[in-house]
C-alpha atoms as an extended CHARMM CRD file, in Angstrom:
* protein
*
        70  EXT
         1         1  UNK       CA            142.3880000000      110.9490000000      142.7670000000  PROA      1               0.0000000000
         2         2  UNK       CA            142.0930000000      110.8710000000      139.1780000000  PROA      2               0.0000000000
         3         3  UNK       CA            138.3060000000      110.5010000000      137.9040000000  PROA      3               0.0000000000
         4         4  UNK       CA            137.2100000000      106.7610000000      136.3450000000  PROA      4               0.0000000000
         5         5  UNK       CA            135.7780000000      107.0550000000      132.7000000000  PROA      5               0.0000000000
         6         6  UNK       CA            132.0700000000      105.8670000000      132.6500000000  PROA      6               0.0000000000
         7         7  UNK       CA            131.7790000000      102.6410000000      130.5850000000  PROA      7               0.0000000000
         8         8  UNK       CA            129.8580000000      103.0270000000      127.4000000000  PROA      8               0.0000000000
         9         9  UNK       CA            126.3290000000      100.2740000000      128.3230000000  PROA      9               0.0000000000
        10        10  UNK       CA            124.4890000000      102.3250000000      124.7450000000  PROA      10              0.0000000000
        11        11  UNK       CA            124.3500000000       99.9440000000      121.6450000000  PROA      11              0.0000000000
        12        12  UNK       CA            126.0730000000      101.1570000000      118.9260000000  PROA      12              0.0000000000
        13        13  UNK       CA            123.2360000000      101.9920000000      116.1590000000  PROA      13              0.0000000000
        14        14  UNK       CA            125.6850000000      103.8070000000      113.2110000000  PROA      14              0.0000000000
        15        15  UNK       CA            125.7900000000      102.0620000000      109.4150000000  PROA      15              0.0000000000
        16        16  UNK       CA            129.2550000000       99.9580000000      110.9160000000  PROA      16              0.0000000000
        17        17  UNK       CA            127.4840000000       98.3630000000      113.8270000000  PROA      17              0.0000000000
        18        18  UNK       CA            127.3700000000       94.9470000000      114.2690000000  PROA      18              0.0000000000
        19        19  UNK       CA            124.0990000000       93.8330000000      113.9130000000  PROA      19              0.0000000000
        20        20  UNK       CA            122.6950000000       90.7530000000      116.2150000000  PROA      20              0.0000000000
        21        21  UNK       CA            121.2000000000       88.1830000000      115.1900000000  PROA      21              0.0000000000
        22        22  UNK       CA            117.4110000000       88.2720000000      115.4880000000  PROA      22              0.0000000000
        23        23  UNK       CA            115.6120000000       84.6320000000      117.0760000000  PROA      23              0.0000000000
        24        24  UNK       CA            112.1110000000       84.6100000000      116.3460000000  PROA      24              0.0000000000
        25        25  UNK       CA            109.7760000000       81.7050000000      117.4210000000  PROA      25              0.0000000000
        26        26  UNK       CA            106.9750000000       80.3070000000      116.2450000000  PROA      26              0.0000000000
        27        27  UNK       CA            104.3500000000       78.5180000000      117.4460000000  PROA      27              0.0000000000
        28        28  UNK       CA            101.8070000000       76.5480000000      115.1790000000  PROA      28              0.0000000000
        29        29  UNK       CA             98.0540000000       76.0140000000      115.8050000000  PROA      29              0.0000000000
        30        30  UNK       CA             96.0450000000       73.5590000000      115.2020000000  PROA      30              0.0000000000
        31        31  UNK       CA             93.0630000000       74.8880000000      113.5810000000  PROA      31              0.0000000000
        32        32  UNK       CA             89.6850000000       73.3560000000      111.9000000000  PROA      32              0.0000000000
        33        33  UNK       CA             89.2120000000       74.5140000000      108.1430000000  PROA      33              0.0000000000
        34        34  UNK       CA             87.0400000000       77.1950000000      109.3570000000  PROA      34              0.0000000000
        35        35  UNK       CA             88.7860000000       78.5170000000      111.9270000000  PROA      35              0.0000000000
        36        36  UNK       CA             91.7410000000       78.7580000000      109.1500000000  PROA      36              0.0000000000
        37        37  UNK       CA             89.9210000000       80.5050000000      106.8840000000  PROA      37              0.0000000000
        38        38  UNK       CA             88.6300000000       83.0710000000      109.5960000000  PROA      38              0.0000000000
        39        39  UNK       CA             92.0470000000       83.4740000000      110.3150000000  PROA      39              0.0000000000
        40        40  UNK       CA             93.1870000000       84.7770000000      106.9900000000  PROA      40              0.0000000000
        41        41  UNK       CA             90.0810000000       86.6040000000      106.3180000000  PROA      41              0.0000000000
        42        42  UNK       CA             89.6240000000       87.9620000000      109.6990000000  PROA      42              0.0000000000
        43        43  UNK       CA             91.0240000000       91.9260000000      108.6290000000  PROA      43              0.0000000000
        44        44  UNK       CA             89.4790000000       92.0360000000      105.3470000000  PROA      44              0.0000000000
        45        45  UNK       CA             85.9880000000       90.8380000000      106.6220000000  PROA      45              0.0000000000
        46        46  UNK       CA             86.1820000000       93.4410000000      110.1940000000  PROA      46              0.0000000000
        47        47  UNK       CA             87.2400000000       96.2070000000      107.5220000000  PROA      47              0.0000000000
        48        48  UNK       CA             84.1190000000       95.3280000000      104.9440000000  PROA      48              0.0000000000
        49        49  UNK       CA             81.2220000000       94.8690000000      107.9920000000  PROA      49              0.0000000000
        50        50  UNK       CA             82.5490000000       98.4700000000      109.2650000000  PROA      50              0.0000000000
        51        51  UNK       CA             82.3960000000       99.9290000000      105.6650000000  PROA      51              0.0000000000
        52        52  UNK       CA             78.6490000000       98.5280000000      105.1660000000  PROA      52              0.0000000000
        53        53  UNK       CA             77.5580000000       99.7130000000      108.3180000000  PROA      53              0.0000000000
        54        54  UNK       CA             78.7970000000      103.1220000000      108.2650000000  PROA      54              0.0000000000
        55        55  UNK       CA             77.2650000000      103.4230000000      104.7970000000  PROA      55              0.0000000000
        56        56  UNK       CA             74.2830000000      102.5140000000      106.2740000000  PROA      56              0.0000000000
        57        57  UNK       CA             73.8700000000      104.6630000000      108.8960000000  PROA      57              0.0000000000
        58        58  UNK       CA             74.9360000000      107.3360000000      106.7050000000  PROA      58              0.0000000000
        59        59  UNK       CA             71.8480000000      106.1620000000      103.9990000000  PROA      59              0.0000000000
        60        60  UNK       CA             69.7340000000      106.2010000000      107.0230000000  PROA      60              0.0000000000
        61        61  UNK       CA             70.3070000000      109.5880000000      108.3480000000  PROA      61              0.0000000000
        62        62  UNK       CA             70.2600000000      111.0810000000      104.5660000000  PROA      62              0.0000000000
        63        63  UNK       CA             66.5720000000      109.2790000000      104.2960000000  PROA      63              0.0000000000
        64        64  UNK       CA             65.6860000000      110.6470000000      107.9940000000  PROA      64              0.0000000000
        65        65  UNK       CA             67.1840000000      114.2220000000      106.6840000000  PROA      65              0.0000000000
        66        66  UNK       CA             65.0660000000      114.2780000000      103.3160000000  PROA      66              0.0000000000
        67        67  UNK       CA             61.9680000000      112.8520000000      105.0560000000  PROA      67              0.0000000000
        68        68  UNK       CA             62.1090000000      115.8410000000      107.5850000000  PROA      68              0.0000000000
        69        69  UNK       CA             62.6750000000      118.8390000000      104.6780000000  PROA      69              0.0000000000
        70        70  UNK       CA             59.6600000000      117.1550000000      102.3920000000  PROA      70              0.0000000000
């Protein structure tokens, strides 16, 4: 009995594969002007309340520190 070659089920991935193409969906939401604005500022504004709070913490502890020495 001769052995049956194992079908090839890997995508070819090489610069001469076929590419598919991609479906992407949206959805919209209905949002209030607010909420809008929130939404595009939402990274910047996380980023900037984490920046002023670590520096002051870090303000804090050098006052704490300096208070101690003197």
């Amino acid at each position: 009995m001769s052995k049956k070659q194992k079908k090839r089920n890997k995508p070819y991935t090489g610069e001469n594969a076929a590419s598919k193409p991609v479906v992407r969906r949206y959805q919209a939401v209905v949002r209030s002007p607010q909420g809008e604005w929130w939404h595009d500022h939402k990274k910047q504004i996380k980023i900037g309340a984490i920046v002023i709070c670590g520096g002051a913490a870090f303000i804090y502890l050098i006052y704490e520190f300096l208070r101690l020495v003197f």
